[in-house]
C-alpha positions as CSV (number, residue, x, y, z in Angstrom):
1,X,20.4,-27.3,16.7
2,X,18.3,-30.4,17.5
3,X,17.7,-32.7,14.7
4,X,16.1,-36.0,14.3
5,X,17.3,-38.4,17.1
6,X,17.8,-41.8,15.1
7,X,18.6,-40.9,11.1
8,X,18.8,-42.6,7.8
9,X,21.4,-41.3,5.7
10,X,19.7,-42.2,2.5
11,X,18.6,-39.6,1.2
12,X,16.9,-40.2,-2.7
13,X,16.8,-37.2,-5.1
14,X,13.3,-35.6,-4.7
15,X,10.5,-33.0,-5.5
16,X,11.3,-30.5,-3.1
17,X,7.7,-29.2,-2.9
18,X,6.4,-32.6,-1.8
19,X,7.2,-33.8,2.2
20,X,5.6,-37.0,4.0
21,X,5.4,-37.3,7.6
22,X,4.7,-40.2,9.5
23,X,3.5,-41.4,13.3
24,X,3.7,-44.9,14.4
25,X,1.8,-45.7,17.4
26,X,0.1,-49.3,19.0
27,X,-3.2,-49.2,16.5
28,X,-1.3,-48.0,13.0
29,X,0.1,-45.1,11.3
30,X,-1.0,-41.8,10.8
31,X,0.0,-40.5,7.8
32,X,0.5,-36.5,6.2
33,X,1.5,-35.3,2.8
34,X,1.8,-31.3,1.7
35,X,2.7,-30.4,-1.8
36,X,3.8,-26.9,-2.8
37,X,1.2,-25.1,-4.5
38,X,1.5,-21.2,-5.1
39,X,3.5,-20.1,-2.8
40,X,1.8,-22.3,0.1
41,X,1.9,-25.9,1.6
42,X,-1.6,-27.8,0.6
43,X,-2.6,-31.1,2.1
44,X,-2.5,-33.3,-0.4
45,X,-2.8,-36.8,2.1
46,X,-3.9,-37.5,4.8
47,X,-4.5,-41.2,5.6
48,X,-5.2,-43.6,8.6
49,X,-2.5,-47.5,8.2
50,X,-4.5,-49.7,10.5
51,X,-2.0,-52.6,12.3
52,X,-3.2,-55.9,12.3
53,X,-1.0,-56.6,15.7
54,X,0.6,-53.9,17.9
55,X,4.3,-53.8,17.6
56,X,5.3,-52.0,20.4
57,X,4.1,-54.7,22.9
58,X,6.7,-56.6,24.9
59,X,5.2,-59.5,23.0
60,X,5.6,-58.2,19.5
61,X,9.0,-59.5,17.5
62,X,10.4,-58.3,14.8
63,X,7.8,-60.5,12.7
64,X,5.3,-57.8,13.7
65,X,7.6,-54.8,13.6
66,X,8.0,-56.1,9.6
67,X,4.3,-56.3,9.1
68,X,3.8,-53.1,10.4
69,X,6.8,-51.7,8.2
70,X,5.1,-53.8,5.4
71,X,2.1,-52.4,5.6
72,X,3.1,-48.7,6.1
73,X,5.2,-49.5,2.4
74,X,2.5,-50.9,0.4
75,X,0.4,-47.8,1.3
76,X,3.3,-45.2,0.5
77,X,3.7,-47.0,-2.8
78,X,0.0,-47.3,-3.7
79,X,0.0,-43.3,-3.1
80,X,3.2,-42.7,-4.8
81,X,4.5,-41.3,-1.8
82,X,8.0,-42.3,-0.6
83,X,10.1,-42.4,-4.0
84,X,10.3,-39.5,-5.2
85,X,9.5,-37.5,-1.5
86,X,11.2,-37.5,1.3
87,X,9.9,-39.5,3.8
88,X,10.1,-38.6,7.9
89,X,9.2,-41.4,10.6
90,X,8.5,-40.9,13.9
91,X,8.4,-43.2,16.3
92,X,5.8,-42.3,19.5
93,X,7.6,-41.0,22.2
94,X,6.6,-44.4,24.5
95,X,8.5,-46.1,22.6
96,X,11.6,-44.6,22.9
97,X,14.2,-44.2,25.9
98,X,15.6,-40.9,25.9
99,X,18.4,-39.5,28.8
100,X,20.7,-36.3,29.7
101,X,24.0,-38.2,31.8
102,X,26.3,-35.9,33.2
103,X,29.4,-36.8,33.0
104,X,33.3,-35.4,34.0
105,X,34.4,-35.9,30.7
106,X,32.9,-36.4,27.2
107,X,34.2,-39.0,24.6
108,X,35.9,-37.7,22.0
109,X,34.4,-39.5,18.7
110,X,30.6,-40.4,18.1
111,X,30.9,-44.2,18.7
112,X,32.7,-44.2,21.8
113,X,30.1,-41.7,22.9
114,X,27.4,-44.3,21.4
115,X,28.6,-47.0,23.0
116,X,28.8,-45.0,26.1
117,X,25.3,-44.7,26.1
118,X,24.6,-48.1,25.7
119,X,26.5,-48.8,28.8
120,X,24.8,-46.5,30.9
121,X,20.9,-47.2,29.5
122,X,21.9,-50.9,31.3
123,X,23.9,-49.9,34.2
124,X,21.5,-46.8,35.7
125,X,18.3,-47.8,33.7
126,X,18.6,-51.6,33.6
127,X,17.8,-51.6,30.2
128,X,19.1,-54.8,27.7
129,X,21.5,-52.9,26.3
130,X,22.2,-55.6,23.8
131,X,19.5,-55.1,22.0
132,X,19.0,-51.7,21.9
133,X,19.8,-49.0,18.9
134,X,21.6,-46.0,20.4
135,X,22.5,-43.0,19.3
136,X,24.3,-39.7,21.5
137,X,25.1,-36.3,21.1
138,X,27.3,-33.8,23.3
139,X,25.2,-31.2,24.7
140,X,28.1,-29.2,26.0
141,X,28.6,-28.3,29.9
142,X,26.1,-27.2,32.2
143,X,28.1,-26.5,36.3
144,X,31.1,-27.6,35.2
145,X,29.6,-31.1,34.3
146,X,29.4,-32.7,30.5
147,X,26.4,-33.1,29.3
148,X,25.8,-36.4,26.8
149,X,22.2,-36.4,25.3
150,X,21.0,-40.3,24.5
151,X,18.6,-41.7,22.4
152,X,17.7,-45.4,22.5
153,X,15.0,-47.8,21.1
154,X,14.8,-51.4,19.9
155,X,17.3,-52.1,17.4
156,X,14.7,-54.9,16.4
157,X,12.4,-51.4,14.8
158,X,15.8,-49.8,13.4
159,X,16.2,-53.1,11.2
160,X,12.7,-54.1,10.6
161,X,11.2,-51.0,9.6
162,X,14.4,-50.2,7.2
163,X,14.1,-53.5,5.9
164,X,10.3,-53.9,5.4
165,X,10.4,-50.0,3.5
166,X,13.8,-50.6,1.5
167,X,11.6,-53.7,0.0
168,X,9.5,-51.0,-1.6
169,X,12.1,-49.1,-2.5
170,X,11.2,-46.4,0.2
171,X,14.3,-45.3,1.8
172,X,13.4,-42.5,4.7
173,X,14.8,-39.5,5.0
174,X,15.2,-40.0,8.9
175,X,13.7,-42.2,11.4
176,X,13.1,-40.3,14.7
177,X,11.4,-39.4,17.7
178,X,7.7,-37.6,17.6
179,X,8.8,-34.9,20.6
180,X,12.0,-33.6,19.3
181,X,10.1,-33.5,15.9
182,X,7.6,-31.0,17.4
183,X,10.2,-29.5,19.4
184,X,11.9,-28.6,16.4
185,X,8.9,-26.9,14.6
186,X,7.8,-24.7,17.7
187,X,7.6,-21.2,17.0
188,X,11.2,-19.1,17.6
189,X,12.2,-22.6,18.2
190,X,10.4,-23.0,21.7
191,X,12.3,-20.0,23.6
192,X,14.5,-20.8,26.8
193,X,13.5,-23.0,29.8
194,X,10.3,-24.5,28.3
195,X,7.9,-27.3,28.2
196,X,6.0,-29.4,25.5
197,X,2.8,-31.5,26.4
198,X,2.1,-33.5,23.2
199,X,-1.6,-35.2,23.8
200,X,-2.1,-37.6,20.7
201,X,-5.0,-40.6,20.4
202,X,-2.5,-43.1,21.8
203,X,-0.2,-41.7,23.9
204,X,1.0,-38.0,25.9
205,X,4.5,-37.1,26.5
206,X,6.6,-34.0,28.4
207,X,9.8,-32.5,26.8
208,X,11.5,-30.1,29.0
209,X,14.3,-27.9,27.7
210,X,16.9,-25.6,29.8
211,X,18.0,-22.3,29.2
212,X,20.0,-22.9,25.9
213,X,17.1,-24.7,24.6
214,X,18.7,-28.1,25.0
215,X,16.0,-31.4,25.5
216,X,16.7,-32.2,29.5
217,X,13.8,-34.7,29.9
218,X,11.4,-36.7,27.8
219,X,8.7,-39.2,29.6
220,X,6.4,-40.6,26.9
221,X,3.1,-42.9,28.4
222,X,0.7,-45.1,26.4
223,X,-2.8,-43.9,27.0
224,X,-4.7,-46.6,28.8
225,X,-7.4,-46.5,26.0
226,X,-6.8,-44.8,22.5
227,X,-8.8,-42.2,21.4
228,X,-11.6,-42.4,24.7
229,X,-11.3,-39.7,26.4
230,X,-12.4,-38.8,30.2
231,X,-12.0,-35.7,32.6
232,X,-10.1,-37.8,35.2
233,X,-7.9,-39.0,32.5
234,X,-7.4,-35.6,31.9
235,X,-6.6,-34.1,34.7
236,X,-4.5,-37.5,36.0
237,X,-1.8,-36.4,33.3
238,X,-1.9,-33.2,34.2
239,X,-1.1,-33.9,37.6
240,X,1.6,-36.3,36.2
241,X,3.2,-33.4,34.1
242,X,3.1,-31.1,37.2
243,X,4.9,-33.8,39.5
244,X,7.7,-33.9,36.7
245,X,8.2,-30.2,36.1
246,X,8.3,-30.0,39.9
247,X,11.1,-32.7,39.9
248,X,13.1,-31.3,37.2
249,X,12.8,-28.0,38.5
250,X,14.0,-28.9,42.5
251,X,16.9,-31.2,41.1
252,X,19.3,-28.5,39.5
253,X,20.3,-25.5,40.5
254,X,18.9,-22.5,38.6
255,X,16.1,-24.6,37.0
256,X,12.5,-23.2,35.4
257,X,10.2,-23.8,33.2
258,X,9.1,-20.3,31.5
259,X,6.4,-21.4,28.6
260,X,4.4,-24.5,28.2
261,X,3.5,-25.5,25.1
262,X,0.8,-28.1,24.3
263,X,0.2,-29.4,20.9
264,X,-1.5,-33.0,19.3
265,X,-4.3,-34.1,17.3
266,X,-6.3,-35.6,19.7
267,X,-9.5,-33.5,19.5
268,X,-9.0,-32.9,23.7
269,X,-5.7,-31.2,23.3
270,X,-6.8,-27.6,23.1
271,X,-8.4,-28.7,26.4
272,X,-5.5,-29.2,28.5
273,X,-4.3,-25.5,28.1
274,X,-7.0,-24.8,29.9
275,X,-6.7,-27.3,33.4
276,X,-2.9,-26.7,32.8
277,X,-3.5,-22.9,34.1
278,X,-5.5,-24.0,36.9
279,X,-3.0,-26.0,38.0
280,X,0.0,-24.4,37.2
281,X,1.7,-21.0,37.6
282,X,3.1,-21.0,34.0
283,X,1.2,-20.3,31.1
284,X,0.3,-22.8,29.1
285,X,-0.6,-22.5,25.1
286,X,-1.7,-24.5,22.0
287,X,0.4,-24.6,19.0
288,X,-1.8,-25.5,16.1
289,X,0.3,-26.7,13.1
290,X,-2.3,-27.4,11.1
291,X,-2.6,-23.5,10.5
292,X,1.0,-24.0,7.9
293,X,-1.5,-25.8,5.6
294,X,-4.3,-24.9,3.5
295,X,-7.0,-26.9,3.9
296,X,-5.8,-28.4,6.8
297,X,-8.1,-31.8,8.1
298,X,-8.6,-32.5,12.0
299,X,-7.6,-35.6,13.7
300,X,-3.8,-35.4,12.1
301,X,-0.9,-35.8,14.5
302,X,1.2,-32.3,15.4
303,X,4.3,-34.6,14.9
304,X,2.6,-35.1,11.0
305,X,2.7,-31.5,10.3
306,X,5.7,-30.8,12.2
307,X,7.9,-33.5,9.8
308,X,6.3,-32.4,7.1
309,X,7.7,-29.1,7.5
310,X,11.2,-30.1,8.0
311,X,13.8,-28.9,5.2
């Protein structure tokens, strides 16, 4: 049902055996590529982008979002990657604003239901609305009430990252958002009332889902140093996720979370399964996507894996 957030509607004529996923975060990008080869996906790349500035600061313009863009192009193109193969972008889930609004009544076309958005991300979240990229879907009803699912980021990354990869000639197949990407790739589709804990080098994020599997809450957080980690780091976002699930739960009628998933490629992610069932009464378990691949490499995003695997 779910599909990526934020799209690009180019879509260039390509190998269908051949898929490129990509994660953005403060440092660079990580970047996958599978290729078809008998019967099976194979890794064929798997490559680090370094950033010279971070563009997800408050400081960072669109000058940087374009050199980050820039730079993410020149290495498609040097590995051929991006012409010919669909391309999938995620953006990290920090990064990106993302809201259920109940409503009494649902718009009837997509841009009034856009621009709906727009208007509440600045009235109840006090965002600047006028310079923010927004897209919504109808979620249907839940008690009577509408339910308008709303996805915003900077437009500045919209624009700058298009512009900066159209300059190669890269034109992505869809521009998204690294937890619905996941979300999407869970096995049986994640199941009713359920939970994803991505842990990657940069940043965590919860996705909760309700009983007809639609995304109810996303909180994404920048980790306070990349790629160090420590056991009160650890068990601080643990305690975070708890307090959310807790909230989510208490403020609706009939809500629970079921199955927790956990998934990332930062090498303490299989870890938090296990302080996740001391602390909690769910249970908690890894989804490794690396196991679609052969010869899978360590260190690579679950978001990576996940877009790659995307039709």
């Amino acid at each position: 049902m779910l599909q990526a957030l934020i799209e690009r509607l180019l879509r260039p004529v390509h190998n269908p055996g051949e898929r490129t996923g990509v994660l953005l975060d403060r440092g660079g990008a990580w970047i996958a590529g599978v290729a078809a080869a008998e019967g099976e996906l194979r890794l064929a790349l798997n490559r680090r982008v370094p950033f010279k500035r971070n563009p997800f600061s408050e400081e960072a313009g669109r000058e940087a979002i374009v050199a980050a863009g820039t730079a993410l192009a020149e290495f498609l193109r040097s590995a051929d990657a991006g012409r010919y193969n669909p391309v999938r972008i995620a953006l990290p889930d920090p990064a990106v604003n993302l809201a259920v609004f109940e409503l009494d009544a649902m718009p009837k076309t997509r841009r009034e239901r856009d621009e709906l958005a727009r208007w509440l991300f600045k009235k109840e979240l006090y965002l600047d609305a006028d310079n923010l990229a927004c897209v919504a879907r109808d979620l249907g009803a839940d008690g009577g009430r509408k339910l308008l699912l709303a996805a915003a980021v900077a437009g500045a990354w919209t624009d700058g990252i298009g512009h900066a990869l159209r300059g190669f000639g890269i034109f992505p197949a869809a521009l998204g958002v690294s937890a619905i990407s996941v979300f999407n790739a869970l096995p049986g589709g994640g199941g009713r009332n359920g939970a994803l804990l991505s842990f990657e080098n940069d940043f965590w994020s919860l996705l909760l889902w309700d009983e007809a599997m639609r995304p109810r809450l996303l909180r994404g957080y920048w980790r306070e140093q990349a790629d160090a980690v420590t056991d009160p780091e650890l068990r601080g976002i643990v305690s975070e996720a708890e307090r959310l699930i807790t909230s989510y739960v208490r403020a609706g009628s009939g809500r629970r979370i079921e199955k927790i998933y956990v998934a990332g490629g930062a090498p303490s992610a299989r870890r938090f399964v296990g302080l996740l069932n001391e602390r909690l009464s769910e249970e908690a378990a890894y989804v490794d996507f690396s196991g679609r691949c052969r010869d899978p490499a360590a260190g690579i995003p679950a978001c990576c894996y996940a877009l790659c695997g995307e039709a």
